[in-house]
C-alpha positions as a Markdown table, in Angstrom:
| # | Residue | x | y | z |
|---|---|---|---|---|
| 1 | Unk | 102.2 | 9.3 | -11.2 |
| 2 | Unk | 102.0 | 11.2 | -7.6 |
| 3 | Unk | 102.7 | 9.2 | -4.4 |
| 4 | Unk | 99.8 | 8.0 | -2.7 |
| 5 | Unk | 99.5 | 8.7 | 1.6 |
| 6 | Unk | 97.7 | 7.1 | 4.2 |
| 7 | Unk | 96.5 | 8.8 | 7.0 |
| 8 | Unk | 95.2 | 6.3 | 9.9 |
| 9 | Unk | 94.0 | 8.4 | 12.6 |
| 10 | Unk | 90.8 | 8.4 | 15.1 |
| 11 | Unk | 89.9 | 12.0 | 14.8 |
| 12 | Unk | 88.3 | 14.0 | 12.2 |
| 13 | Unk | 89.4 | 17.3 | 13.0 |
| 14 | Unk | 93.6 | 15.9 | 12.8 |
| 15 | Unk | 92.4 | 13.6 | 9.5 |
| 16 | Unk | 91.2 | 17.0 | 7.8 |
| 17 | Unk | 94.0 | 19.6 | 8.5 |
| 18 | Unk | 96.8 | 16.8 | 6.9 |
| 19 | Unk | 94.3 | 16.2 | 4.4 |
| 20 | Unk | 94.6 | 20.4 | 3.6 |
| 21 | Unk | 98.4 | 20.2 | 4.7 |
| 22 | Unk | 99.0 | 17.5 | 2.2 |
| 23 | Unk | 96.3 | 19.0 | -0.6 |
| 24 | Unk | 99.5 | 21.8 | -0.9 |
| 25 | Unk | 102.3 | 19.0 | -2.2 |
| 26 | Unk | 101.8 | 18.2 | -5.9 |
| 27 | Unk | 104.0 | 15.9 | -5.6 |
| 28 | Unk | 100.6 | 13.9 | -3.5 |
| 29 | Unk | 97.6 | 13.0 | -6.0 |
| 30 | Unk | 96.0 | 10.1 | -3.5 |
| 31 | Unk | 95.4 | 10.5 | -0.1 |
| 32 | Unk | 93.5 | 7.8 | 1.6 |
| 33 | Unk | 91.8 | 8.2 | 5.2 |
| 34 | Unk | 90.7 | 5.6 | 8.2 |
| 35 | Unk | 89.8 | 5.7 | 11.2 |
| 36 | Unk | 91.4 | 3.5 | 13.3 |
| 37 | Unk | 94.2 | 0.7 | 12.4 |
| 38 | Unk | 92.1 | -2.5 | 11.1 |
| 39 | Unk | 90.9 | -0.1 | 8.5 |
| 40 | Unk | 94.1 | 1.4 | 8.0 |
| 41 | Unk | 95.9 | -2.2 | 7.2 |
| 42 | Unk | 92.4 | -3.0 | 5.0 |
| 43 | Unk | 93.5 | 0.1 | 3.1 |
| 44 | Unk | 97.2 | -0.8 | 2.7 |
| 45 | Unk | 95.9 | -4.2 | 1.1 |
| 46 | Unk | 93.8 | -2.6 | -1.6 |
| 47 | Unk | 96.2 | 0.1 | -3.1 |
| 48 | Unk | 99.5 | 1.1 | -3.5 |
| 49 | Unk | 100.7 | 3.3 | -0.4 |
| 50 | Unk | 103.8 | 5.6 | -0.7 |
| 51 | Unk | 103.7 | 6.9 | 3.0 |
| 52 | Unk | 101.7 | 6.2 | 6.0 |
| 53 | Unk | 100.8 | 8.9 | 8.5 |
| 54 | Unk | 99.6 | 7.2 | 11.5 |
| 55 | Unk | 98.3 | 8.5 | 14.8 |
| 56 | Unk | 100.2 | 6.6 | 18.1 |
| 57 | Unk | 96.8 | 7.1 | 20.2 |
| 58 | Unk | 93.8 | 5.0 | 19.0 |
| 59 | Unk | 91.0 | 3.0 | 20.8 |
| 60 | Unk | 91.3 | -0.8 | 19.7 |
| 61 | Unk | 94.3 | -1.1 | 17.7 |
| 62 | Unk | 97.0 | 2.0 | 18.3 |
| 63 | Unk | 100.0 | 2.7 | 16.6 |
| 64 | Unk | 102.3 | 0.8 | 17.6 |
| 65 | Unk | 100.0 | -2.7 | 17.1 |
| 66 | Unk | 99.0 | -1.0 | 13.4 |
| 67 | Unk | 103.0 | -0.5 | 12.7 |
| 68 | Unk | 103.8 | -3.9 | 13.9 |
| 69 | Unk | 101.3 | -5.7 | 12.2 |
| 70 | Unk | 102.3 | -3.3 | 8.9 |
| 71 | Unk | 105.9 | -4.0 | 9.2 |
| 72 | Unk | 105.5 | -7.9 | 9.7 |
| 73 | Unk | 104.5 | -8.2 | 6.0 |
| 74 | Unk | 107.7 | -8.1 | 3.7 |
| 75 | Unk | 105.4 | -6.1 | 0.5 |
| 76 | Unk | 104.7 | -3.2 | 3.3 |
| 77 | Unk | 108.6 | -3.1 | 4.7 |
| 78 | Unk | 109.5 | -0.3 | 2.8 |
| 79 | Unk | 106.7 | 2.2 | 3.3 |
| 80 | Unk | 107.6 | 4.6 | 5.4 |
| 81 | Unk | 105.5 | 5.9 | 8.1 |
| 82 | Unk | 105.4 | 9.0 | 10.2 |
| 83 | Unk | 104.3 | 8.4 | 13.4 |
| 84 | Unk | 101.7 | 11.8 | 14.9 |
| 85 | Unk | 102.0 | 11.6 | 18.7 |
| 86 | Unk | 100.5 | 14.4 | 20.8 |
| 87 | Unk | 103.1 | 13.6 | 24.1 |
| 88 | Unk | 106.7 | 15.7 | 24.0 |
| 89 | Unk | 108.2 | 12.8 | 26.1 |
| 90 | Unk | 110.7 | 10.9 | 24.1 |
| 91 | Unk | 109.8 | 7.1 | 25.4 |
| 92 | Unk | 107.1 | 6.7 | 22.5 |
| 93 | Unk | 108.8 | 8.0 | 20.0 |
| 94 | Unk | 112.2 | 5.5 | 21.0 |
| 95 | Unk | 109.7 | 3.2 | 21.1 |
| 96 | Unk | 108.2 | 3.9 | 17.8 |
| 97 | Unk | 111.3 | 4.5 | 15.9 |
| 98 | Unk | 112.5 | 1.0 | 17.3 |
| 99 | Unk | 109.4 | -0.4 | 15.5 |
| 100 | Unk | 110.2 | 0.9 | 12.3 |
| 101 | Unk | 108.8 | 4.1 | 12.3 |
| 102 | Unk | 111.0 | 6.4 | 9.8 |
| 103 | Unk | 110.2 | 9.8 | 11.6 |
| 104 | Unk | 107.4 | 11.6 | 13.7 |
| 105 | Unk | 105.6 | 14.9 | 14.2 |
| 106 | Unk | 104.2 | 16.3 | 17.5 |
| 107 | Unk | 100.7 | 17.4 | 17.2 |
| 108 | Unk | 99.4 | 20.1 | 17.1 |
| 109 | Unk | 101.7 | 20.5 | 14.3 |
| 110 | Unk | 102.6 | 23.4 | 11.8 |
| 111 | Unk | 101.5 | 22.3 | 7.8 |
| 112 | Unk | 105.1 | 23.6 | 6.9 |
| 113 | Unk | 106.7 | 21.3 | 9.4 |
| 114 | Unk | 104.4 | 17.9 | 8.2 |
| 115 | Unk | 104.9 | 18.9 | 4.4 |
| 116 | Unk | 108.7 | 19.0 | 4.8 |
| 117 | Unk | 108.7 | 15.7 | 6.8 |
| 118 | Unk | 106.4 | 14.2 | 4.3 |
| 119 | Unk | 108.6 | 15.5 | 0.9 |
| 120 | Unk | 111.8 | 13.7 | 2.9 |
| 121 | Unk | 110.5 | 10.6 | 3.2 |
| 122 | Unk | 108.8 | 10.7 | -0.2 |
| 123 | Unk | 112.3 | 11.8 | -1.8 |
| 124 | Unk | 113.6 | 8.8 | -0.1 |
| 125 | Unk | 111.0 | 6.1 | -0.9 |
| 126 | Unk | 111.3 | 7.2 | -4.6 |
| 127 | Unk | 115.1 | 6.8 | -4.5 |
| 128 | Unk | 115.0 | 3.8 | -2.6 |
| 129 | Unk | 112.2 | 2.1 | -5.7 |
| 130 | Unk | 114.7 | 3.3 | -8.2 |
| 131 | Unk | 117.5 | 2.2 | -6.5 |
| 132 | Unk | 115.7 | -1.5 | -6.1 |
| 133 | Unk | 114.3 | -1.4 | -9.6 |
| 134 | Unk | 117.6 | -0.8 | -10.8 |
| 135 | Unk | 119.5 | -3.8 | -9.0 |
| 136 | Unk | 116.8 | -5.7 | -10.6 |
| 137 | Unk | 117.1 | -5.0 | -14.0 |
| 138 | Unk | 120.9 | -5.8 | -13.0 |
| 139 | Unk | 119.8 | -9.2 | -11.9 |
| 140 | Unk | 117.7 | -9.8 | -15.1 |
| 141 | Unk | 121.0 | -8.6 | -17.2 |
| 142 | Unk | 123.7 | -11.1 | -15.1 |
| 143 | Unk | 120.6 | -13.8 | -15.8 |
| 144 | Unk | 120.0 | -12.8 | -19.4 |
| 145 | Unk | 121.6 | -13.9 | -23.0 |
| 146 | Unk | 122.3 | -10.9 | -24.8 |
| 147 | Unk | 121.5 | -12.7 | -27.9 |
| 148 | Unk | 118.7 | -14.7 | -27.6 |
| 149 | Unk | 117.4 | -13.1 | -24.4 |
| 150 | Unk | 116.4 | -16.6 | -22.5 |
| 151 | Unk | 118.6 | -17.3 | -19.5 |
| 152 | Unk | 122.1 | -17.9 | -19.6 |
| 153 | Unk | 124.6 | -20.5 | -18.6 |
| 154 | Unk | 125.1 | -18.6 | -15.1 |
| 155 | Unk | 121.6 | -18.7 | -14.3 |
| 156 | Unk | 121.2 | -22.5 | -15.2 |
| 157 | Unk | 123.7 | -23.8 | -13.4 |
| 158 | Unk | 122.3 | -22.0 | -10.4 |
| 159 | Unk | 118.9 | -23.7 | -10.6 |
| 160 | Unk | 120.3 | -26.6 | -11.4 |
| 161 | Unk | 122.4 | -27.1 | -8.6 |
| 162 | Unk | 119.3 | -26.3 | -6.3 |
| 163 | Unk | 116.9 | -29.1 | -8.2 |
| 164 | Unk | 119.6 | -31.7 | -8.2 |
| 165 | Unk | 119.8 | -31.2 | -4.1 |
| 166 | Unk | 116.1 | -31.4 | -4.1 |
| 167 | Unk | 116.7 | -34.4 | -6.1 |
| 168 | Unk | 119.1 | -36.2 | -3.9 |
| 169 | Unk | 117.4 | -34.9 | -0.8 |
| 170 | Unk | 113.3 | -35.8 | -1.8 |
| 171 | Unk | 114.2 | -38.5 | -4.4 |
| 172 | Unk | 111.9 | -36.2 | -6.9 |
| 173 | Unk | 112.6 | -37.1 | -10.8 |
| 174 | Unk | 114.8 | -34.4 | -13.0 |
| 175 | Unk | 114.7 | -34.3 | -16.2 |
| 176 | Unk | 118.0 | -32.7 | -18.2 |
| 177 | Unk | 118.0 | -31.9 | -22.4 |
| 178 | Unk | 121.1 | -30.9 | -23.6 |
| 179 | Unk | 120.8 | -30.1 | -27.4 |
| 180 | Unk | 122.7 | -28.3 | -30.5 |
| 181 | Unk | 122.5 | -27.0 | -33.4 |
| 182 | Unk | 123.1 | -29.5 | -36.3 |
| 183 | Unk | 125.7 | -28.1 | -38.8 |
| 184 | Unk | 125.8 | -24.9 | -37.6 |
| 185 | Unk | 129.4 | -23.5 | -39.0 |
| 186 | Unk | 128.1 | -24.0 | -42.0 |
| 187 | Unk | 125.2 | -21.7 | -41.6 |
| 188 | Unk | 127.6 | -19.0 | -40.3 |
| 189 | Unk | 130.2 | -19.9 | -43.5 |
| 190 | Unk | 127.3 | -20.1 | -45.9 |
| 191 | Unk | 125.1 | -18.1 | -44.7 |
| 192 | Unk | 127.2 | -15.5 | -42.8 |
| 193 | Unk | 126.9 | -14.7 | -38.5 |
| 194 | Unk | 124.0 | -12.0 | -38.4 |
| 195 | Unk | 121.7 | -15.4 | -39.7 |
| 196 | Unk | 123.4 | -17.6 | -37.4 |
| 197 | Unk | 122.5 | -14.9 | -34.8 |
| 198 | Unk | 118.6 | -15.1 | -36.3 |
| 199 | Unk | 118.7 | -18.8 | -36.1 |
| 200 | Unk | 119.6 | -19.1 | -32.7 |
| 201 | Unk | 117.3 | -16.6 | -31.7 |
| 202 | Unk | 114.0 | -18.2 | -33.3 |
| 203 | Unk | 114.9 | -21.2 | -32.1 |
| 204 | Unk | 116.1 | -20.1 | -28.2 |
| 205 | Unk | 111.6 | -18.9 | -28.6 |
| 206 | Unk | 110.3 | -22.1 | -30.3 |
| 207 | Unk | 111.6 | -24.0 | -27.2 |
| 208 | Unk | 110.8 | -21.3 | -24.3 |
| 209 | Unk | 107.6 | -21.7 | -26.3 |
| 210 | Unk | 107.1 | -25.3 | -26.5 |
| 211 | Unk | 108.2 | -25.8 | -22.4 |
| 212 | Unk | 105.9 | -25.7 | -19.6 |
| 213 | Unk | 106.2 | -22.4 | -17.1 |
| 214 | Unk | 107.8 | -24.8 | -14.3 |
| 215 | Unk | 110.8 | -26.2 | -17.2 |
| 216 | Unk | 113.9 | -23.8 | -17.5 |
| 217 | Unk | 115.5 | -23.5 | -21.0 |
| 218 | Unk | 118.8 | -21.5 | -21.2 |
| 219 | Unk | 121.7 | -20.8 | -23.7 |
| 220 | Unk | 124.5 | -23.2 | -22.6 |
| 221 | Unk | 127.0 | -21.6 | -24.7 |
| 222 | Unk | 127.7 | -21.5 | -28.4 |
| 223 | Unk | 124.8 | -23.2 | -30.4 |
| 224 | Unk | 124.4 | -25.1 | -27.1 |
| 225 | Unk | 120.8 | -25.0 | -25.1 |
| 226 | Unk | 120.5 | -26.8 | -22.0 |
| 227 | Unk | 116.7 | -27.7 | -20.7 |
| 228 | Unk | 115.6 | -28.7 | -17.4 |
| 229 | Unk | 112.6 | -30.4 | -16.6 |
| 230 | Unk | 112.0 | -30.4 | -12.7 |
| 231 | Unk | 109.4 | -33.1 | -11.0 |
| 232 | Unk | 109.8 | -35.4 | -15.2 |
| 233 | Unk | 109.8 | -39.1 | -15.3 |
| 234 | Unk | 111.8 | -40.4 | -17.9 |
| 235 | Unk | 108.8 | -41.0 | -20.3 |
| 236 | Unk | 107.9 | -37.2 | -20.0 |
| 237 | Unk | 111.7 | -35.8 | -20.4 |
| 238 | Unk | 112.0 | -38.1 | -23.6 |
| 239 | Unk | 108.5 | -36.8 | -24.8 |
| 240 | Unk | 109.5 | -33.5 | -24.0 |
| 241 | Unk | 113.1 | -33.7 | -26.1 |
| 242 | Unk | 111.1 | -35.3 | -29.0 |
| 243 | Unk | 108.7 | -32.7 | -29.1 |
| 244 | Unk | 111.6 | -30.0 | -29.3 |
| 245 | Unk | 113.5 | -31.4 | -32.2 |
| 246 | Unk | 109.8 | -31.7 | -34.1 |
| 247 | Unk | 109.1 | -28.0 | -33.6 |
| 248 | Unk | 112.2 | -26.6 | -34.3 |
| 249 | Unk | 112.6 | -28.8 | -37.3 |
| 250 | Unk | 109.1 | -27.6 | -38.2 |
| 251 | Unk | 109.7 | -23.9 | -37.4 |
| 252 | Unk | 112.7 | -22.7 | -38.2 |
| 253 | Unk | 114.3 | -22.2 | -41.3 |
| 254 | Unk | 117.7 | -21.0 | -42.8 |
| 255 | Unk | 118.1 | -18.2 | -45.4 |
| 256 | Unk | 114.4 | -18.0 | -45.2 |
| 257 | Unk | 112.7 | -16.3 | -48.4 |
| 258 | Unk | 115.4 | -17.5 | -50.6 |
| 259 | Unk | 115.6 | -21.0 | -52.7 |
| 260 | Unk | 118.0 | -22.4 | -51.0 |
| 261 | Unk | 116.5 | -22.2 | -47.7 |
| 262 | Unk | 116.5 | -25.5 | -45.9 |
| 263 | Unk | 114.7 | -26.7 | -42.5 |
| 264 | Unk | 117.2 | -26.0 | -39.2 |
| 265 | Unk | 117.3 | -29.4 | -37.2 |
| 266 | Unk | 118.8 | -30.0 | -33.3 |
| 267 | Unk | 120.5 | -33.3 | -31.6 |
| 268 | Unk | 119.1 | -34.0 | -28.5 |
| 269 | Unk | 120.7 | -35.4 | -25.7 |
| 270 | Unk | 118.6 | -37.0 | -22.1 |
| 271 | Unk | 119.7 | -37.6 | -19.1 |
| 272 | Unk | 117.1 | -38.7 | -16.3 |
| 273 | Unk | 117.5 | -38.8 | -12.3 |
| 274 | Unk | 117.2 | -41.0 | -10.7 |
| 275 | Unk | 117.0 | -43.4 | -13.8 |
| 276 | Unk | 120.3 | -42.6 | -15.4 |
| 277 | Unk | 123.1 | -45.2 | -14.7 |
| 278 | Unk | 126.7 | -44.5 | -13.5 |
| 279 | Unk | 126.1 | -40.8 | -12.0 |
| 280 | Unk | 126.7 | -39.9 | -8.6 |
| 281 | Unk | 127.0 | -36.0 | -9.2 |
| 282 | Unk | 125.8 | -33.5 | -10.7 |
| 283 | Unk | 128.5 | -32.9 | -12.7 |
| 284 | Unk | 128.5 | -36.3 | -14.0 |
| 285 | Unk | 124.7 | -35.8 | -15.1 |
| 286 | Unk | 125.6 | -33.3 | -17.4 |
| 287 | Unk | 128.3 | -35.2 | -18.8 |
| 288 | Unk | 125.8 | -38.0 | -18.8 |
| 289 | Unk | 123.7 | -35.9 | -21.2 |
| 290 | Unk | 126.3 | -34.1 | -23.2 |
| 291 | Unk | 127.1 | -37.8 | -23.8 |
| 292 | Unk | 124.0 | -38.8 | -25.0 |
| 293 | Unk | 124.0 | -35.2 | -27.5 |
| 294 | Unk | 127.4 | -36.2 | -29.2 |
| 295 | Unk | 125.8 | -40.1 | -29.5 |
| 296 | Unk | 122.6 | -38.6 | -31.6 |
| 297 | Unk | 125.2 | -36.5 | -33.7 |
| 298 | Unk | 127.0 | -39.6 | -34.4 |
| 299 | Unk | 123.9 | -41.2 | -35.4 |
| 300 | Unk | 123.4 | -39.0 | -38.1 |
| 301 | Unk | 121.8 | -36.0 | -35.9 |
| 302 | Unk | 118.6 | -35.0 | -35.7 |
| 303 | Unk | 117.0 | -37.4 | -33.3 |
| 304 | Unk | 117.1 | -37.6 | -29.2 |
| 305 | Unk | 119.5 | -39.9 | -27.3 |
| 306 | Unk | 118.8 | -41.1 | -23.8 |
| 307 | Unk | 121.8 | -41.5 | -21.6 |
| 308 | Unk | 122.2 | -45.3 | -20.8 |
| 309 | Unk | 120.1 | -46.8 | -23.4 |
């Protein structure tokens, strides 16, 4: 896909000849046109801008108004604009630079002069995506199982820590699931790791499945999963938990296909804030509910275990 320029400028004549300037970039497959700022931002709201080419004169709203009111919205920070003054002085182009303006052109200009200004700041605005899409896709991986590709411990400790100050601070419920795997050695021994690996996949998908958009389900570690259920009475979490163990039980099988394949079960174990007795951190609400998990095991496994009952 080629980039996509604005030009926002009051006269026709200066609108046509960077229209023809920019017609000579293959890189440029879009060019949009307005007449004066308002429309200019209107424009900017519908599509995807690469670059901006704004005039600095215009009647109602000039230049420097259209670049402050573009630059005060985060989505249009990084678009760069080239600012087309027709004054040599230096004060307005300071003054424009200051603004956020990434370069300027003197009119009258030459089309070899705007076309090499323009590829610059397009060269830059592409590095500058890839260079952001990049870091993300870094985020996603330090955030990411490799395995099961649900969120990882890292992650879930980060958003737990924020809910549980929201939690102390606003008094708001907080659900927390910590559940396992039951007997799963003996899948890998029996079985052998690339379906343990399968196992813990299907099942990291039945729950991310079976969990509203707002919940957060991660891989705690091992055969470990951890949920949290933000703004969940106690009712709901157990609800929640018990629905879990059903549809995994119900789902997921191991050494599919074969006859001795045999239903994969999970112990559950809840913890509730601000319901939960004996916790005044949140490091004692996860042991709170990693007590609860080894209780259900201990029970015979396969069931759900609230924390203080």
């Amino acid at each position: 896909m080629g980039a996509t320029v604005l030009i926002v400028d009051d006269s026709d004549a200066v609108r046509e000849k960077t229209r023809a300037a920019l017609a000579l970039l293959p890189i440029c497959d879009n060019v949009l046109e307005a007449d004066n700022g308002l429309r200019g931002l209107k424009l900017l709201a519908q599509h995807k801008v690469d670059l901006v080419l704004c005039d600095v004169v215009m009647p109602e709203l000039d230049g420097f108004k259209f670049l402050q009111l573009m630059k005060s919205k985060p989505e249009y920070r990084d678009v760069p604009v080239i600012l087309l003054t027709g004054e040599e002085g230096t004060d307005k182009k300071v003054r424009g630079l200051e603004q956020g303006a990434s370069d300027y052109i003197t009119k009258p200009f030459e089309a070899s002069e705007l076309l090499a200004r323009v590829k610059v700041q397009l060269k830059m605005k592409a590095l500058q995506d890839e260079l952001r899409e990049k870091n993300a896709q870094l985020e996603r991986l330090a955030s990411t199982d490799v395995l099961t590709k649900i969120h990882n411990r890292r992650y879930f400790m980060e958003m737990y820590d924020l809910e549980w100050a929201k939690c102390e601070r606003f008094h708001h419920d907080m659900g927390l699931i910590i559940l396992d795997v039951d007997k799963f050695k003996s899948v890998n021994d029996t079985w052998g790791h690339p379906e343990g690996d399968r196992v813990l996949m299907e099942i990291a998908q039945v729950l991310a499945k079976s969990l509203r958009k707002v919940d957060l389900v991660a891989r705690y570690g091992g055969e470990e999963f951890a949920v949290l259920l933000p703004s969940t009475d106690l009712k709901g979490t157990k609800l929640v938990a018990e629905k879990l163990r059903s549809e995994v039980e119900k789902h997921i099988v191991v050494g599919a296909g074969s006859a001795n394949q045999r239903p994969v079960t999970i112990s559950l174990g809840v913890a509730h804030a601000p319901t939960t007795p004996g916790v005044s951190s949140a490091d004692e609400f996860i042991q709170r509910a990693d007590e609860a998990l080894y209780r259900s095991k201990e029970r015979g496994r396969n069931r759900v275990t609230v924390a203080g009952e």
